[in-house]
N, C-alpha and C positions, 0 to 999 in steps of 0.2 A: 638365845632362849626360845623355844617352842614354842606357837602361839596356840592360843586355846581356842580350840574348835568342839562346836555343840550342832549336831545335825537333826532334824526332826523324820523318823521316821513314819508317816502316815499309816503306813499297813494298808488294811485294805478296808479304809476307811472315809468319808466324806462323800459329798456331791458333787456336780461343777460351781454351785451355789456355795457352797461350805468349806470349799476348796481357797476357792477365789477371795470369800471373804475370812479365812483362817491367814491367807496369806498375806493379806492386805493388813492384817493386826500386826502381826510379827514384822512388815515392814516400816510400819508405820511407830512401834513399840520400841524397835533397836533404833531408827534414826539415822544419824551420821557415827554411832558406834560402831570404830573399826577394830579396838582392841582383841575382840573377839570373833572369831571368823564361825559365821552363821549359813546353814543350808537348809534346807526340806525338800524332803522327798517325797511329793504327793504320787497319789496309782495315777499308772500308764497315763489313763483314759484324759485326765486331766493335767498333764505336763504342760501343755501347750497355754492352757489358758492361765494357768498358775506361773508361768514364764513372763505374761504377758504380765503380770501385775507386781511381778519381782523384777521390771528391765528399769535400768537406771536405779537401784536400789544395791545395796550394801549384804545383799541376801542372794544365796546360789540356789539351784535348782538341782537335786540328783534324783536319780530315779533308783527304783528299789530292787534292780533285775535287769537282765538282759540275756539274751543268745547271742555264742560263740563263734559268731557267725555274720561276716556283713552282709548278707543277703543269700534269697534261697525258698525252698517251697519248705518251709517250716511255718505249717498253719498256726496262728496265734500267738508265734513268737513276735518277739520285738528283738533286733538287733540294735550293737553299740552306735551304726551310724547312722540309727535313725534319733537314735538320743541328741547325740550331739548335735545334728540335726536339728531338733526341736527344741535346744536351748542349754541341754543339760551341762553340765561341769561336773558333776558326780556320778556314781551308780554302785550302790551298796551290793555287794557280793557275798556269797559263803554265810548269809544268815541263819542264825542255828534253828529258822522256822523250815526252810527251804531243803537244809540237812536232814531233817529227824522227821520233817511230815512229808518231805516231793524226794527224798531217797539220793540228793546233791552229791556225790563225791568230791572229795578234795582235786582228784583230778580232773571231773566235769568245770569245778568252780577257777583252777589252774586256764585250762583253755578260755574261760570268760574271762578272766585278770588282761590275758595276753590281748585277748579282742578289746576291752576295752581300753586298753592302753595304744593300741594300734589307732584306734579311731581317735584317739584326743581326749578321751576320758581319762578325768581322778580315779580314782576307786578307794572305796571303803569296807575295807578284805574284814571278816568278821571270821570269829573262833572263838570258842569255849568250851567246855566241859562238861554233862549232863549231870544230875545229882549220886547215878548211882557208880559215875567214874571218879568223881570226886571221895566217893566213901569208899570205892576201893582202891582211894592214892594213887589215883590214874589221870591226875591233871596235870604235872607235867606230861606227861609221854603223850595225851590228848594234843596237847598246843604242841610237844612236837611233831606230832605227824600234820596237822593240820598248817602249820607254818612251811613245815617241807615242802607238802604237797602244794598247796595255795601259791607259794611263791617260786615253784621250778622253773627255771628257766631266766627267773629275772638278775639284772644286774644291778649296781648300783642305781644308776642313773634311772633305772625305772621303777625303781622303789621312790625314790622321789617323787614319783605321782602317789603313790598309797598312802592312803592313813589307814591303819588298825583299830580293830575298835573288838576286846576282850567282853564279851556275854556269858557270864555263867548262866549257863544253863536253867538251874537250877535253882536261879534269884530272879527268874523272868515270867511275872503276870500268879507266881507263889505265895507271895505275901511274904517270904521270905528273903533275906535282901542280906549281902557281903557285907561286910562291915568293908571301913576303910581304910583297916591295915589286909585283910584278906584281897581285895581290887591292888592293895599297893604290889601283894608279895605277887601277886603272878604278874602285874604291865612289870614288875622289877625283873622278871623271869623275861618274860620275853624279849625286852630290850637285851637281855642280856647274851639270849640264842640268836637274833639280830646284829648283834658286836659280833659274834663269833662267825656270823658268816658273811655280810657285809661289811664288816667295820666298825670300829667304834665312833669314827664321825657321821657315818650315816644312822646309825644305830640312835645318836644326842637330838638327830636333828628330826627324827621319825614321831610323827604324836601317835599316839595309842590312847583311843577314845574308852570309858566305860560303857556297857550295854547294857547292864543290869539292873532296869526299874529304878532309875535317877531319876529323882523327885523333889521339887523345892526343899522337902523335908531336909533330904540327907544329901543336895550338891554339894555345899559346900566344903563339907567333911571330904566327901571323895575330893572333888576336884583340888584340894591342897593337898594329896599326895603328891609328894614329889616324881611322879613317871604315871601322873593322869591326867589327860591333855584334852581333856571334854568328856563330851559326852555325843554317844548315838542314841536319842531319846525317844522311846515306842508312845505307851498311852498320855503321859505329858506335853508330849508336843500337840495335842490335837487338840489341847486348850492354850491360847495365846497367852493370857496370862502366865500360866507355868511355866510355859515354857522357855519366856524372855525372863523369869524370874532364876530358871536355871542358869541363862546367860547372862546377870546379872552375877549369879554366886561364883562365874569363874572369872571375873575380874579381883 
């Protein structure tokens, strides 16, 4: 059975102040609950200190980005090994902010999977659909070119560092929000295009997170789809409360 993973995406949001004590709540809020496997991703600037207050604690650290690249005169990048380096276990990729506002290709975000997965990083491969491929019955063929592309080159064995995590587009920071048979039919979809190229045991044992503005309101709903294995949560994570209250709804 797939365990349920809920990641806090930070964005580009907090202080080192706000940081430290956002993370200190969620630590302190989950406890010794392992049922649920919990991360956050605070910006760069503060990994290191939000590290230091999630060590010994039941709570991962990922960061939201990286370059393709272990090192090199790339001003203002941050490479994968300086993440793991500084603590991380995660590093969110293929965000459909990084797509549609920084110009990301599926094959730019391909080269990162590989770097991260070369240095020791998890990765949390993201893909979705925007509103107006949706309405012209363009979400399949979207997830598949973005599944293809994202994951060339991988095999089995290093899929097993990935988790997926499906964002429509088009249910993010809208007001408008996927019901929870619509989240079911595409993570059903994609698992499905996952059987078909990996296998169907890697495909059972793969979680596929929601990204679509999960909110105490409506976790629970999603998260009991049968093929919705968390959540990757944007503006909810950045209050402690919500956010453990989401990790609460997928037990």
């Amino acid at each position: 059975m797939r365990e349920k993973f809920v990641a806090g995406n930070w964005k580009m949001f907090t202080t080192a102040a706000s940081a430290k004590a956002l993370a200190a709540a969620v630590v302190e809020g989950l406890g010794a609950e392992k049922r649920v496997h919990v991360a956050v991703c605070p910006p760069a600037p503060y990994l290191a200190e939000v590290a230091a207050v999630l060590r010994g604690s039941a709570v991962e650290l990922g960061a939201q980005n990286c370059y393709p690249e272990k090192e090199g005169a790339f001003t203002g990048e941050v490479s994968p090994v300086m993440l793991a380096d500084v603590g991380c276990r995660w590093v969110i990729l293929g965000h459909s902010e990084r797509r549609h506002k920084l110009g990301e290709t599926d094959a730019f975000i391909n080269r990162k999977v590989h770097a991260a997965l070369t240095a020791g990083l998890h990765v949390i491969l993201c893909l979705g659909e925007t509103l107006d491929e949706r309405k012209a019955d363009r979400t399949e063929a979207v997830l598949d070119a973005q599944l293809t592309g994202g994951l060339a080159g991988l095999d089995a064995a290093g899929l097993r560092r990935v988790v997926l995590a499906y964002e429509p587009v088009w249910a993010i920071g809208t007001g408008v929000n996927a019901t929870p048979e619509q989240a079911q039919q595409a993570h059903a979809y994609i698992r499905g295009r996952i059987a078909e190229r990996f296998g169907e045991e890697a495909a059972a044992a793969l979680p596929i997170q929601y990204g679509g503005s999960m909110k105490p309101e409506n976790a629970a709903a999603l998260l009991h789809q049968p093929d919705v294995d968390g959540g990757l949560i944007g503006g909810a994570s950045l209050n402690a409360g919500q956010f453990l209250a989401i990790v609460r709804a997928a037990l």
